[in-house]
C-alpha positions in Angstrom: 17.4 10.8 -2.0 17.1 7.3 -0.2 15.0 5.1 0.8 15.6 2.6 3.4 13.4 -1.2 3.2 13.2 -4.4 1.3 11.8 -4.4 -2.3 9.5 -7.3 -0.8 7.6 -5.3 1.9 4.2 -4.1 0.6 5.2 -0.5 2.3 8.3 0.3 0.4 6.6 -0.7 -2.4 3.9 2.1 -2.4 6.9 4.7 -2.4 8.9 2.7 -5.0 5.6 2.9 -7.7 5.1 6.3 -6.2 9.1 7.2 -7.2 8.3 5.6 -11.0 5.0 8.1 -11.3 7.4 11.0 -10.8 10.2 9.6 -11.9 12.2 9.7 -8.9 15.1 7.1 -8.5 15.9 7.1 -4.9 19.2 5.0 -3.6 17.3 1.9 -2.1 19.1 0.5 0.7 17.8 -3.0 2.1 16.8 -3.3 5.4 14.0 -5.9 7.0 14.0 -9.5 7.2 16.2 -11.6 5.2 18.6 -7.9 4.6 19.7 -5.3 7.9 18.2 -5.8 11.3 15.8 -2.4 11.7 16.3 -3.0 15.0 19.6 -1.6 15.2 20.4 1.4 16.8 21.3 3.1 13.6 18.1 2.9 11.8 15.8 3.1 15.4 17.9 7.0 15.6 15.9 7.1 12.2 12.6 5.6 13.3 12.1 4.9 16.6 9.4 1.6 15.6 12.0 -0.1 13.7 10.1 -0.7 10.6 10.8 -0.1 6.9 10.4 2.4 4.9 12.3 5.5 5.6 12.9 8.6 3.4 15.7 10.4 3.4 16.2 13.9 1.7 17.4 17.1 1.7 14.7 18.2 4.2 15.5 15.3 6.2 13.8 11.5 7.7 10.4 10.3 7.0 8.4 7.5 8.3 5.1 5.9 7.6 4.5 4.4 3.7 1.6 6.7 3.5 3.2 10.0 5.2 5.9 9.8 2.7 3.6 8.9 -0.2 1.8 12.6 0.9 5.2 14.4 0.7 6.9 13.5 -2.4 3.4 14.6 -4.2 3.3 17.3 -2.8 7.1 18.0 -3.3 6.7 17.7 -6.2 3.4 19.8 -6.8 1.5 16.8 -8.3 -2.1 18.0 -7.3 -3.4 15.5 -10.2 -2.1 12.7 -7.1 -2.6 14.6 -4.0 -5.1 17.7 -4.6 -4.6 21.1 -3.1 -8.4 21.9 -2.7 -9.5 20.9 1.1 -12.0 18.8 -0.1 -10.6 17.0 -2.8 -7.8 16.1 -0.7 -9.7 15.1 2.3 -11.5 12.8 -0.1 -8.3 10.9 -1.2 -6.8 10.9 2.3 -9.7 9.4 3.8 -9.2 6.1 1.2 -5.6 6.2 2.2 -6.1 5.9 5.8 -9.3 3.2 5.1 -6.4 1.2 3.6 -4.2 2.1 6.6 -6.4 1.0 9.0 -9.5 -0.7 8.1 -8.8 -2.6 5.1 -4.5 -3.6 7.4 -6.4 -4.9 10.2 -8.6 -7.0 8.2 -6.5 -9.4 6.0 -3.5 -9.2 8.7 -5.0 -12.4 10.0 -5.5 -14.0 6.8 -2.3 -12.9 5.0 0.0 -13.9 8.2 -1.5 -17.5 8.7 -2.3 -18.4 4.5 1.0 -16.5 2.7 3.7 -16.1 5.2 2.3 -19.2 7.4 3.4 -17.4 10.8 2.6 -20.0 13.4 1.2 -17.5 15.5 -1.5 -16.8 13.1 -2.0 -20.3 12.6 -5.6 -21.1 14.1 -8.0 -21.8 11.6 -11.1 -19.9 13.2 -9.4 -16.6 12.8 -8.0 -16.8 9.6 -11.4 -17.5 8.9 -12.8 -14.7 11.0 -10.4 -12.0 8.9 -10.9 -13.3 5.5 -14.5 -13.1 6.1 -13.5 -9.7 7.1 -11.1 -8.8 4.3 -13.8 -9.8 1.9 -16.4 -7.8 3.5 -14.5 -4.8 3.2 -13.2 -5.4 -0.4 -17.2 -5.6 -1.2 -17.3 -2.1 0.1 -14.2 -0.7 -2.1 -16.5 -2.5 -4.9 -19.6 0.0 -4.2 -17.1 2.4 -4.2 -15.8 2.4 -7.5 -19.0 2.0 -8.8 -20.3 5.1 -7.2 -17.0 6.9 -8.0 -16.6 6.2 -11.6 -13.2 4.1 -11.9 -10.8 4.8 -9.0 -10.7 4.9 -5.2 -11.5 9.1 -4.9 -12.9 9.5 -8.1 -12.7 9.0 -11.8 -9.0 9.7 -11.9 -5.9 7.9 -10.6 -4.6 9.5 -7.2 -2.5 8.5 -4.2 -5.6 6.5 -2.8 -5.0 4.0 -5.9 -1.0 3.3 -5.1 -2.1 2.6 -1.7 -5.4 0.5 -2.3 -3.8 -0.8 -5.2 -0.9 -2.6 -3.4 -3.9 -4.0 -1.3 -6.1 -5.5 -4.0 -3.1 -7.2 -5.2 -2.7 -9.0 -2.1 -6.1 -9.8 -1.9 -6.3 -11.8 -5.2 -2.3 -13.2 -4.5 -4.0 -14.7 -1.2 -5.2 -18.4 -1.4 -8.4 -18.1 0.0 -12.2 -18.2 -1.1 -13.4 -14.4 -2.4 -16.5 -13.1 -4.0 -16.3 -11.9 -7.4 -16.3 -8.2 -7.2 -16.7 -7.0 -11.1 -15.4 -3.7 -10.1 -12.4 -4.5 -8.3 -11.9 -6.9 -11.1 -11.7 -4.1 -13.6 -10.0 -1.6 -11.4 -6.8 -4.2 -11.3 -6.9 -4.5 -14.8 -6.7 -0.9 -15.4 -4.1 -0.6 -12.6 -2.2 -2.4 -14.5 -1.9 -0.4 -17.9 0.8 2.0 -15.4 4.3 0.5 -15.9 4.7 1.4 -11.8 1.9 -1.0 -10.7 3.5 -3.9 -12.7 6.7 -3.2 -11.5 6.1 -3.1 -7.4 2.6 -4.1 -7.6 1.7 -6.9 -9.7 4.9 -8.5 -10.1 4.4 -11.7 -8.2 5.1 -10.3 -4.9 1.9 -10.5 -2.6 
């Protein structure tokens, strides 16, 4: 097993916690800013967009964090992560692509312009517009895990919580002005009771 991208990029890092909830311990190889240029012919022949991560197995290349989160569960026939039942999966994919989606577009703005200071994202109207944005839609996740008892699909940890996890860190690690969301506050505490979380979550990455 292998796994191509930095140990930085929020991406890899959903596979990496992923690998330590089934203890997996893939050969990392670093590729991304600051390590190898993804835009290399060698690693576009394994994805053609030139981002990290990539999978690598037996049954051959992956791309996309959250595709390759969906196969190692269901590799490895944890239904507690990834259920077999239509509906109980449909529920935790639909958080998963929220966070792919949604919840991306909305603090991309913010994150860009306040963490990495990219002067491209450097006007202050729209890092205002998306972390007015980003904290509208956390205020959402909180009625969510209110309704659903603890965690993103339900009462109990899944795939939806590596994912959406990874993102609720970034939103506190961000300097910027949010609401106080007593859900979301709890949810990151008991997010971090797993050992994977604080290793590639909340370990002073953003």
């Amino acid at each position: 097993m292998k796994l191509l991208g930095k140990h930085t990029s929020i991406n890899v890092r959903k596979v990496l916690w992923l690998c330590d909830e089934l203890g997996l311990q893939p050969d990392v190889e670093e590729w991304g800013s600051g390590h190898r240029d993804p835009q290399q012919p060698e690693f576009l022949a394994l994805n053609p967009n030139g981002l990290v991560p990539v999978w690598q197995d037996d049954n051959g290349t992956l791309w996309e964090s959250n595709t390759i989160c969906r196969y190692l569960a269901a590799r490895a026939g944890r239904e507690d992560l990834l259920p077999a039942e239509p509906a109980a999966r449909a529920r935790v994919e639909q958080w998963m692509d929220w966070q792919a989606t949604e919840l991306n577009s909305a603090w991309r703005g913010a994150f860009m312009g306040l963490v990495r200071r990219i002067p491209a994202h450097a006007d202050p109207a729209a890092i205002t517009a998306s972390v007015v944005q980003w904290n509208r839609l956390m205020t959402l996740f909180d009625a969510q895990l209110q309704r659903s008892g603890g965690f993103a699909a339900g009462p109990a940890f899944t795939l939806a919580d590596i994912v959406l996890g990874l993102s609720t860190h970034r939103w506190y690690s961000t300097p910027m002005d949010r609401p106080a969301l007593p859900a979301v506050a709890d949810y990151y505490q008991r997010l971090n009771t797993r050992a994977g979380f604080r290793a590639f979550g909340n370990n002073g990455v953003p």
